[in-house]
RODO-2510 file (C-alpha; in nm, 4 decimals, decimal comma):
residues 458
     n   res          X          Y          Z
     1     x     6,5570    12,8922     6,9548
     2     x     6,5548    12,9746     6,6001
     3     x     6,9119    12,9326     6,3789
     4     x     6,7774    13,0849     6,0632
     5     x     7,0799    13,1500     5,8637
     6     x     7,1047    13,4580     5,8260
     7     x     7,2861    13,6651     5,4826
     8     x     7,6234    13,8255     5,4758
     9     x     7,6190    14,1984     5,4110
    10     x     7,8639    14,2223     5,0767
    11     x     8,1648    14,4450     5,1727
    12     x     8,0791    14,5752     5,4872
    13     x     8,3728    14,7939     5,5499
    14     x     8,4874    15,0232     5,8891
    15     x     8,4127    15,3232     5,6615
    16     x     8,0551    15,2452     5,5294
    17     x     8,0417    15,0653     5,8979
    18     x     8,0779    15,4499     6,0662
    19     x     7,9315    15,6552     5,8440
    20     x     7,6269    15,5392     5,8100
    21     x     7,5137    15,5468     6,2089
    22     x     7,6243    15,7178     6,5343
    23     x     7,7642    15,6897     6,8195
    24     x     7,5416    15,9061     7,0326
    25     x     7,3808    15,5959     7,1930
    26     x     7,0633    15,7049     7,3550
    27     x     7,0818    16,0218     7,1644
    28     x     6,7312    16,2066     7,1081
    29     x     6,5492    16,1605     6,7723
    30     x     6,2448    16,2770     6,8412
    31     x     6,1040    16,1361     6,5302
    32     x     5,7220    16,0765     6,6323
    33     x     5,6913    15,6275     6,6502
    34     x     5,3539    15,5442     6,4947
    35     x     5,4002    15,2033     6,6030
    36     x     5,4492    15,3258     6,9774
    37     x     5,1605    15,5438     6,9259
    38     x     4,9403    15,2980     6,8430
    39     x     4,7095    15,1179     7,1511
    40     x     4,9075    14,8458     7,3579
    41     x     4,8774    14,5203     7,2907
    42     x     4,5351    14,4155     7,4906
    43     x     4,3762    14,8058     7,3737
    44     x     4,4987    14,9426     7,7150
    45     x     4,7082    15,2085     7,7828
    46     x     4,9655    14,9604     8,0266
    47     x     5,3083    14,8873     7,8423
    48     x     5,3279    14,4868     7,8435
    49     x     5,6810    14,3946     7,8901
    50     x     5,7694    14,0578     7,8357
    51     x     6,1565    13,9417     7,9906
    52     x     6,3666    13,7320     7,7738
    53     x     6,6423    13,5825     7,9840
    54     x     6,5550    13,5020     8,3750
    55     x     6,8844    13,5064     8,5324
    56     x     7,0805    13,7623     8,7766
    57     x     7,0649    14,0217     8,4901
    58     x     6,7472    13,9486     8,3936
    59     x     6,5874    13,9648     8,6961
    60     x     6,7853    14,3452     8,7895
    61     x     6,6950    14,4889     8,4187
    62     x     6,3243    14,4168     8,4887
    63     x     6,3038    14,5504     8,9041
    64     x     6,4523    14,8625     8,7041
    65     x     6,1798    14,8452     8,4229
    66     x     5,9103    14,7828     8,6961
    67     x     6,0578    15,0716     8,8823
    68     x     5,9450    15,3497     8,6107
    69     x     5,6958    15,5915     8,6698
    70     x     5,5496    15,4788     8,3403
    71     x     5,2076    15,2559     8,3112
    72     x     5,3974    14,9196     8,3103
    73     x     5,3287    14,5657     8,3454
    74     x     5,5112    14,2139     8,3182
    75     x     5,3069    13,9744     8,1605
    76     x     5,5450    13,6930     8,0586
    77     x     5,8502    13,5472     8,1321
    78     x     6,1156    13,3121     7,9380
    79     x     6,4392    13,1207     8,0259
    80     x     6,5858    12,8252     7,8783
    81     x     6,5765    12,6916     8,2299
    82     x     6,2384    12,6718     8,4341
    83     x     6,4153    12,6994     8,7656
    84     x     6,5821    13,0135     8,6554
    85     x     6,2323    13,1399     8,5835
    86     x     6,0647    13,0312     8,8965
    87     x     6,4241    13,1996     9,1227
    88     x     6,3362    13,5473     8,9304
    89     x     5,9727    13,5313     8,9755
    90     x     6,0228    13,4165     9,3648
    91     x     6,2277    13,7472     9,3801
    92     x     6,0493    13,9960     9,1549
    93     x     5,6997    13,8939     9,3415
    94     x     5,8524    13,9322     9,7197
    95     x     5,6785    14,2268     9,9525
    96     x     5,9941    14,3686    10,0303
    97     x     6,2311    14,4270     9,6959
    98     x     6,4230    14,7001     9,8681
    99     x     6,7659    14,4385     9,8599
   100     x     6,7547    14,4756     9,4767
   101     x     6,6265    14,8543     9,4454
   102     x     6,6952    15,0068     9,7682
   103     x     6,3723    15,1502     9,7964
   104     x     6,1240    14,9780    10,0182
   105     x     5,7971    14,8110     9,8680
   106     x     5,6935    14,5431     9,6094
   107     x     5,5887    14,4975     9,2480
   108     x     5,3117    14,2851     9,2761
   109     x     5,0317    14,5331     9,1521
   110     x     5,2936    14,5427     8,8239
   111     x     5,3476    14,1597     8,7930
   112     x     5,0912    13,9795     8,5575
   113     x     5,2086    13,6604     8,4684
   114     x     5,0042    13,3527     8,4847
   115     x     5,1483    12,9899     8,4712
   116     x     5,0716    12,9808     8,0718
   117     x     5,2576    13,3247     8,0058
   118     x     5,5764    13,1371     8,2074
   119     x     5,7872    12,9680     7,8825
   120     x     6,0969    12,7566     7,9455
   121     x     6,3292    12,6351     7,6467
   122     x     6,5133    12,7235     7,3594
   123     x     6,2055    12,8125     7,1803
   124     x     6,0439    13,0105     7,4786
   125     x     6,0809    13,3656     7,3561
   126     x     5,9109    13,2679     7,0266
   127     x     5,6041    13,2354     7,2814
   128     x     5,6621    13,5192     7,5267
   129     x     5,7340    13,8165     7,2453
   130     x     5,4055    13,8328     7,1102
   131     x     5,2483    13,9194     7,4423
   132     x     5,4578    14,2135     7,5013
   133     x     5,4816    14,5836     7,3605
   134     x     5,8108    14,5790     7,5142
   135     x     6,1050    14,3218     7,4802
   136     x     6,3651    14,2832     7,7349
   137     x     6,6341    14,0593     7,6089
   138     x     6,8913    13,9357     7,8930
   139     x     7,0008    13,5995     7,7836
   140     x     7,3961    13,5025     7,7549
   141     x     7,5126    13,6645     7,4895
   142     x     7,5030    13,4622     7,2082
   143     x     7,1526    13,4328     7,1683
   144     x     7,0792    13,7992     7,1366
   145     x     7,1177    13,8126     6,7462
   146     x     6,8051    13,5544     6,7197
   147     x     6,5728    13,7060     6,9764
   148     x     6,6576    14,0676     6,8368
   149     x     6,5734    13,9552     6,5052
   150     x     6,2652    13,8092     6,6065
   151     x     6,1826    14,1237     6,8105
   152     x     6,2072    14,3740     6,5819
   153     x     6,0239    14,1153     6,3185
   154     x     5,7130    14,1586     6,5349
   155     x     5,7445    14,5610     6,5715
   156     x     5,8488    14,5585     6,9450
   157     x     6,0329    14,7722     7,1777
   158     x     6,3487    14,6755     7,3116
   159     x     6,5637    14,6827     7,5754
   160     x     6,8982    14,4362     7,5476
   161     x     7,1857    14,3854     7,7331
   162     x     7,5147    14,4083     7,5814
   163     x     7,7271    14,2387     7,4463
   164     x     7,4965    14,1946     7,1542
   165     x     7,6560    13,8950     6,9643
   166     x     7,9723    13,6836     7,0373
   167     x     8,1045    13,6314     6,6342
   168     x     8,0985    13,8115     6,3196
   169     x     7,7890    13,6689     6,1704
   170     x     7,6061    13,7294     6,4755
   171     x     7,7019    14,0940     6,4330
   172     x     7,5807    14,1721     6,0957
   173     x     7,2523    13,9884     6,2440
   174     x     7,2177    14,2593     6,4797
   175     x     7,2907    14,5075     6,2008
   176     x     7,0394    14,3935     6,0096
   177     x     6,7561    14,4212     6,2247
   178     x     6,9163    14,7465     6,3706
   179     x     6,8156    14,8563     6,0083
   180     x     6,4183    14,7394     6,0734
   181     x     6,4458    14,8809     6,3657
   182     x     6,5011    15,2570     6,2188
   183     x     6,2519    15,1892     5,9591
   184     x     5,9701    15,0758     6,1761
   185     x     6,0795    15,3665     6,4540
   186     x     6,0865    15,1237     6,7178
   187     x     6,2952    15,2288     7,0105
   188     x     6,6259    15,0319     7,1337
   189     x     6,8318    15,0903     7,4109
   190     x     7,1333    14,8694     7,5047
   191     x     7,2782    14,7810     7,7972
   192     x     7,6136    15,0189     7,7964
   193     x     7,5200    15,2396     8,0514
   194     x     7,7673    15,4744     8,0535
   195     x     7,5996    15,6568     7,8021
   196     x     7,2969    15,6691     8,0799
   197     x     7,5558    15,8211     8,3072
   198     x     7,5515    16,1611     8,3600
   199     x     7,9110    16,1760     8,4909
   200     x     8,0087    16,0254     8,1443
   201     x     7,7974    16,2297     7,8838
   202     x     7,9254    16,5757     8,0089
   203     x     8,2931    16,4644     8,0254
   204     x     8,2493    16,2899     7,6645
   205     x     8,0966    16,5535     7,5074
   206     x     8,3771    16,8020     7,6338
   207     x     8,6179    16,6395     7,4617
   208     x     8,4218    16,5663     7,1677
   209     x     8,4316    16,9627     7,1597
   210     x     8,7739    16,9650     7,2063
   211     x     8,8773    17,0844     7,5601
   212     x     9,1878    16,8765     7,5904
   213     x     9,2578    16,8705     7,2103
   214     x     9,2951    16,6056     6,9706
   215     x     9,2552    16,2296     7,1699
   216     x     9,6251    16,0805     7,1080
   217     x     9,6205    15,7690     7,3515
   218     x     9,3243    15,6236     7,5228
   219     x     9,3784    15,3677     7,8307
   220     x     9,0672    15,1580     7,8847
   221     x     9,0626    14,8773     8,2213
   222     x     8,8784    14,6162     8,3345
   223     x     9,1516    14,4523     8,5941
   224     x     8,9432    14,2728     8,9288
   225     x     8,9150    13,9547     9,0502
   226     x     8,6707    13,7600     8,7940
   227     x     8,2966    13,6511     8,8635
   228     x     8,1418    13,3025     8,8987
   229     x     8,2013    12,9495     8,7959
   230     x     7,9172    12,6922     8,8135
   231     x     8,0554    12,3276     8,8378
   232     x     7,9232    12,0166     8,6647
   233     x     7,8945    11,8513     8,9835
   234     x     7,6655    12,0897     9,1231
   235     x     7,4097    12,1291     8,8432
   236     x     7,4504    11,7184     8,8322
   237     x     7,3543    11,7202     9,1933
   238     x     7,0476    11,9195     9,1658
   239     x     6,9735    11,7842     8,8777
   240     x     6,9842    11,4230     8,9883
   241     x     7,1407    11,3015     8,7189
   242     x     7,4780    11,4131     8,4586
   243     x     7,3791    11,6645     8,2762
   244     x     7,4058    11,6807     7,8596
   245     x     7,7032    11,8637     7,7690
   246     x     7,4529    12,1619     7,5957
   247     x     7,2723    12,1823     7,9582
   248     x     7,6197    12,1977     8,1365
   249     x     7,8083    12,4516     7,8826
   250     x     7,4484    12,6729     7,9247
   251     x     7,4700    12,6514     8,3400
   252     x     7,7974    12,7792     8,3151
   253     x     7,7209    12,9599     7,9911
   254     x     8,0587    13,2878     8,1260
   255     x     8,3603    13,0368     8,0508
   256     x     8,2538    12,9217     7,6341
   257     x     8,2712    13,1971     7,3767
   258     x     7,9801    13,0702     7,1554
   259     x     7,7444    13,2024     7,4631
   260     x     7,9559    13,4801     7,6157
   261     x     8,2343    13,6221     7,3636
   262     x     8,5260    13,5652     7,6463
   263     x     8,5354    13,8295     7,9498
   264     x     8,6966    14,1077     7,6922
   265     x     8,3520    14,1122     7,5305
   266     x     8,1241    14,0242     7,8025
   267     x     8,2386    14,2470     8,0616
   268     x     8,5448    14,4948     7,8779
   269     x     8,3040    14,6222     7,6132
   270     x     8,2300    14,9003     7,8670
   271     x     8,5765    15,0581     7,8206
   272     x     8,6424    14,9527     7,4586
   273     x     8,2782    15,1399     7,4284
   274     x     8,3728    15,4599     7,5990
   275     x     8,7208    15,4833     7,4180
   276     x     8,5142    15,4427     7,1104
   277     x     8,2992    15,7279     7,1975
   278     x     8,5545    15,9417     7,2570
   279     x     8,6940    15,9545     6,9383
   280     x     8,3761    15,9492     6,7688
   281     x     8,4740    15,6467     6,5582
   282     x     8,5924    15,2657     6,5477
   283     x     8,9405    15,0746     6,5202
   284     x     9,0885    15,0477     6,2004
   285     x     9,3395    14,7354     6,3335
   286     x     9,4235    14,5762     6,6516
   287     x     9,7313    14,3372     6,7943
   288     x     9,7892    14,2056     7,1123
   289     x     9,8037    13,9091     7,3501
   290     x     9,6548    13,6902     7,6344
   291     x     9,6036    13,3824     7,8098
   292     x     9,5403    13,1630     8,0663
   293     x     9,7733    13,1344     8,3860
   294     x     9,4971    13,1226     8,7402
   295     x     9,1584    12,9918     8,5487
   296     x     9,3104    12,6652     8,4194
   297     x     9,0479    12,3978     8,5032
   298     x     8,8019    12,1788     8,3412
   299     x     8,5196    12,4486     8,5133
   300     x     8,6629    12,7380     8,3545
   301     x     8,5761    12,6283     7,9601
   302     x     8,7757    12,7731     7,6828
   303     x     8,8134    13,1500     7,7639
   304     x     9,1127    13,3265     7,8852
   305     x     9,1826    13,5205     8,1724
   306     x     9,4337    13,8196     8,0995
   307     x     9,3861    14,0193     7,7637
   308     x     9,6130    14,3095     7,6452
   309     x     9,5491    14,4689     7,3000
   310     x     9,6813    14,7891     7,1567
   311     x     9,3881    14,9503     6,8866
   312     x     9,4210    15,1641     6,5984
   313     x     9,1847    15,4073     6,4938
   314     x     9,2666    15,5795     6,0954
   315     x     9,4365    15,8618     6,2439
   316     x     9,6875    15,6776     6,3800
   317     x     9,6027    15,7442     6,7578
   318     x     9,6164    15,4628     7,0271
   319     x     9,3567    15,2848     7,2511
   320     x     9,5608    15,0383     7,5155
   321     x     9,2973    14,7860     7,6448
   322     x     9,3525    14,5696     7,9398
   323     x     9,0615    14,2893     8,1204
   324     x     9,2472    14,0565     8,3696
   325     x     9,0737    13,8197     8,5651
   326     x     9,2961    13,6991     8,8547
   327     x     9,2771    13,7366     9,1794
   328     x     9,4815    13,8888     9,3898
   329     x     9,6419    14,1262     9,1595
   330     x     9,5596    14,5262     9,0941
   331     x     9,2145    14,5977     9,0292
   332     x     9,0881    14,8729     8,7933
   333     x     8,8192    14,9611     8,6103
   334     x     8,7838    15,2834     8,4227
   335     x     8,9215    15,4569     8,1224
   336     x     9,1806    15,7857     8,0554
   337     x     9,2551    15,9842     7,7528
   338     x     9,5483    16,2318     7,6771
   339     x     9,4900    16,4734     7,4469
   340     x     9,7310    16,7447     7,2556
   341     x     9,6307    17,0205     7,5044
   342     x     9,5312    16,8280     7,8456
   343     x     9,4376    16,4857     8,0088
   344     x     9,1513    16,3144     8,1399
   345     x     9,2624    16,1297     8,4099
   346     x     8,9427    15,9459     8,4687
   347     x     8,6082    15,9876     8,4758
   348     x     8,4469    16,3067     8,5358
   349     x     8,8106    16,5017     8,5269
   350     x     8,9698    16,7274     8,2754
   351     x     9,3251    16,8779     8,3136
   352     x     9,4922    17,1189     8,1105
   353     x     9,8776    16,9671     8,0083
   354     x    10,0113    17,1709     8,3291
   355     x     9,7765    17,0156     8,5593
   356     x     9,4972    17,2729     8,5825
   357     x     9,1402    17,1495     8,6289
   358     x     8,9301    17,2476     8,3383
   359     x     8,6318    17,0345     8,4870
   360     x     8,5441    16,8106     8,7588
   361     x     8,2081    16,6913     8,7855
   362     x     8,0259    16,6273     9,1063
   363     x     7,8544    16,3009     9,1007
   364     x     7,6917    16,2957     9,4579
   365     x     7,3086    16,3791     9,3025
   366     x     7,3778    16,2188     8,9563
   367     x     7,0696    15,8714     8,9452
   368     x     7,1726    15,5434     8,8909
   369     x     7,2444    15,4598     8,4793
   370     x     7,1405    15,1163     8,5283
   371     x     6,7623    15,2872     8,6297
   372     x     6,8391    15,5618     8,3381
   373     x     6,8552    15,3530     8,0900
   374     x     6,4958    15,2277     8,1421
   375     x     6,3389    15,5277     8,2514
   376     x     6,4212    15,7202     7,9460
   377     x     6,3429    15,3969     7,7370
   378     x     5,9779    15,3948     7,8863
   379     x     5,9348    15,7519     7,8816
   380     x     5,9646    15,8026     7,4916
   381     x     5,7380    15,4665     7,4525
   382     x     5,5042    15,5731     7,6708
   383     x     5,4670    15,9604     7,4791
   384     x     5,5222    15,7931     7,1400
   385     x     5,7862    15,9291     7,0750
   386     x     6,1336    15,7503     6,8764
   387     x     6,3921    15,8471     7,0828
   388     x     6,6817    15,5661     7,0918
   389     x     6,8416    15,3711     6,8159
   390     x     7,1285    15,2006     7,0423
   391     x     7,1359    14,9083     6,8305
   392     x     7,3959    14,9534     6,5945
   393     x     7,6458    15,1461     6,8056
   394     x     7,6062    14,8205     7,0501
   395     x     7,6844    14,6019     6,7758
   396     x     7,9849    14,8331     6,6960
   397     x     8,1261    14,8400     7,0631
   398     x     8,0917    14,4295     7,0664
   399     x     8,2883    14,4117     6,7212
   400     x     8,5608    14,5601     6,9097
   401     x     8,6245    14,3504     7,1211
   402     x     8,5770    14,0518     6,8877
   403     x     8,8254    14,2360     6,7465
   404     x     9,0501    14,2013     7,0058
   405     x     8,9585    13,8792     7,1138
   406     x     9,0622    13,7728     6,7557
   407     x     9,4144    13,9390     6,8404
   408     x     9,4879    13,8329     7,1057
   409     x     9,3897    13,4368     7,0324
   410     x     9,5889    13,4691     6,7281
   411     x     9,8608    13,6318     6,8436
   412     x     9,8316    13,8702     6,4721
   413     x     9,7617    14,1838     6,3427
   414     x     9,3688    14,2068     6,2605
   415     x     9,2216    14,3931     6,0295
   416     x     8,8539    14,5599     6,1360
   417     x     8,7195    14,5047     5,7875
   418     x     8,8511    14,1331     5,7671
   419     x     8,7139    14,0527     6,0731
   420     x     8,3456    14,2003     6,0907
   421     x     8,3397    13,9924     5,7315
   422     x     8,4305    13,6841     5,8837
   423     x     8,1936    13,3985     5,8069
   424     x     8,3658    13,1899     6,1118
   425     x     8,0329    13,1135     6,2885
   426     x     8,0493    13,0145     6,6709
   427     x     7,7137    12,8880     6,7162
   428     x     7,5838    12,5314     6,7179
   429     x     7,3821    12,3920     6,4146
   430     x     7,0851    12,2717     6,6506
   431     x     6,9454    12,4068     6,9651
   432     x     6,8535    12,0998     7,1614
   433     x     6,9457    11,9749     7,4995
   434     x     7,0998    11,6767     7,3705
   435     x     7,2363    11,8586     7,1093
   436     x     7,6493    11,8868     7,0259
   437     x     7,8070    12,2335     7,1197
   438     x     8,0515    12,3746     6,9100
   439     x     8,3306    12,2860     7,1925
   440     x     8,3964    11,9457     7,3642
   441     x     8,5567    11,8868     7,6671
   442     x     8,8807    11,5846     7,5971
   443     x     8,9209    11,2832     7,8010
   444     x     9,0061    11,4688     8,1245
   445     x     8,7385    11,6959     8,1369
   446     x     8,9413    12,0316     7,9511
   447     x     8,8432    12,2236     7,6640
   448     x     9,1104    12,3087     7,4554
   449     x     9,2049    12,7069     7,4452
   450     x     9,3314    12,9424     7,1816
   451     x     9,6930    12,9488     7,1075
   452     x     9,8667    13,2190     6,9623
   453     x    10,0677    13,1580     6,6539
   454     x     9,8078    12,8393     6,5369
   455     x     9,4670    12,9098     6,6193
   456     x     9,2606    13,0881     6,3090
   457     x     9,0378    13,3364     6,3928
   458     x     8,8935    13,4665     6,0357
***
């Protein structure tokens, strides 16, 4: 993988940062996409999808782009690990998919990748994006400014899971090309599908309009249990032999911020992202705190596992964010706003301030967002049309909460504007197995974690 350095945008401020996009992610703009127009790839009308990014993400994202009623086709594959490639290929190619899509049936008249279009590596999407007319980018997180970049520099069509950068710099990388990407009318949609959900873009836009009155406090969750941890023993096993530190900290790529961002941007960005929405706009400021009590072994990196941060937007209204990761304790997941005239007690609910319903949606007929997201995607490429500019709004919801990350490491008040400036790079210098990752475990086997009060986050 590339590390072009990439230039800092002079006085990007909150303002400037809001102003000049939206927040309508997925929002029609039915501007007509010469490049989209224009024959695919080999002169057929088939939409060549290459997937960046193999794993158990990668491998869902393209059963739901394979699952469109569009023209498609899969013609190569990437992962910095073969045997990731060859698990997702194993899967994809089965005759009965219906574990993963719950419909019976297979893909294999949709599958066209031969052994040369399979690329493992850091450099393998270099190799596999030129192929395609459509991009799907599912890698850990902190590669996503590099093969956006490189996507949009070759005019494609993407798809791209969020978060879409783990640090500042990375950020105003994805800004960048977010910019190309409007130019050249090439369609992005990211992976916050909430705005696919039809439960959430009727309930949004009624408060956008006002039905419960001006948002005051927003309360955004992500409480459960936590997900995986791979072990260094394991991956040695199969591996038959230790692994490199860069091959280990990749394998269990969740627990090091440089490739996920921590679990308030990997996985909390959902909430953050919907209180954003609400309000139509972006924190101003945030403060908080966090640590690590349950997740405290060598297996479990750098990251913590409880996050609390109260956000300020400029009109001086609240958003109270809480991700735990610790099991055994309450879990929730969802978000609730109270306005000056009413509530919205979760999703899909509206209450006037005596308790009256104003509007309850019924979800039992609503289609999957995860599906949404690509069907609407592949719809507009298919008609030519430029429908969805997700990009910047994706980087936006992933500033937040490196935003709050940066509070609650720190233990400080952080300003937005000081921190999306923040030349405080994460990533390594050299992408190379044997290369040194930014983090190194000590003597025992632990990676050292942030402390509030000393460690410097800008």
């Amino acid at each position: 993988m590339s590390n072009t350095k990439h230039k800092r945008a002079a006085g990007l401020g909150r303002r400037d940062f809001v102003k000049t996009s939206t927040l309508a992610a997925g929002a029609a703009l039915l501007v007509p996409n010469i490049l989209a127009a224009k024959a695919h790839i080999d002169g057929s009308d088939a939409i060549k999808i290459a997937l960046i990014g193999c794993g158990g993400r990668g491998t869902g994202a393209i059963m739901q782009a394979l699952s469109t009623k569009e023209n498609v086709r899969l013609v190569a594959m990437a992962d910095a690990f073969r045997d990731r490639l060859d698990d997702c290929y194993k899967t994809i190619t089965a005759e009965d998919v219906s574990d993963w899509t719950g419909v019976a049936g297979n893909f294999k008249e949709r599958i066209q990748v031969p052994e040369e279009h399979k690329f493992s590596g850091f450099d393998a999407y270099l190799k596999a994006i030129p192929l395609a007319d459509v991009v799907i980018l599912t890698t850990p997180p902190g590669f996503r400014p590099i093969h956006f970049e490189e996507a949009i520099r070759q005019n494609k069509q993407v798809f791209m899971e969020k978060p879409v950068a783990t640090d500042a710099p990375g950020i105003r990388r994805v800004l960048a090309a977010a910019e190309e990407a409007k130019k050249k009318k090439l369609n992005v949609v990211v992976g916050l599908q909430r705005h696919y959900q039809t439960e959430y873009r009727k309930w949004v836009e009624m408060m956008q309009a006002g039905a419960i009155g001006d948002i005051v406090t927003s309360r955004v969750y992500w409480n459960n249990d936590g997900v995986w941890v791979r072990t260094r023993e394991e991956y040695s096993q199969k591996a038959g032999r230790p692994l490199t530190e860069m091959e280990y900290q990749m394998r269990n790529w969740y627990y090091f911020n440089w490739l996920c961002g921590d679990h308030i941007c990997e996985q909390h960005i959902h909430n953050l992202d919907v209180g954003n929405w609400v309000k139509n706009g972006y924190p101003v400021r945030a403060q908080g705190m966090g640590g690590r009590q349950v997740r405290t072994g060598p297996d479990f990196g750098e990251i913590f596992d409880h996050h609390f941060v109260e956000y300020e937007y400029e009109d001086g209204s609240r958003m109270i964010s809480q991700c735990r990761h610790q099991p055994g304790t309450m879990s929730r997941v969802t978000e609730t706003f109270q306005g000056t005239n009413g509530t919205a007690p979760k999703p899909g609910v509206l209450l006037t301030r005596s308790g009256h319903e104003i509007y309850k949606h019924d979800g039992s007929n609503d289609p999957n967002p995860y599906q949404v997201e690509h069907d609407e995607l592949f719809a507009a490429i298919a008609k030519g049309e430029y429908r969805y500019a997700d990009a910047e709004n994706g980087a936006k919801a992933t500033m937040t909460s490196i935003l709050g990350r940066m509070a609650t490491y720190s233990g400080n008040i952080i300003e937005w504007d000081a921190a999306i400036n923040s030349e405080m790079s994460l990533m390594p210098q050299t992408f190379a197995w044997d290369a040194v990752p930014p983090v190194l475990p000590d003597e025992n086997g632990m990676y050292a974690c942030a402390i509030p009060g000393k460690t410097k986050v800008l």
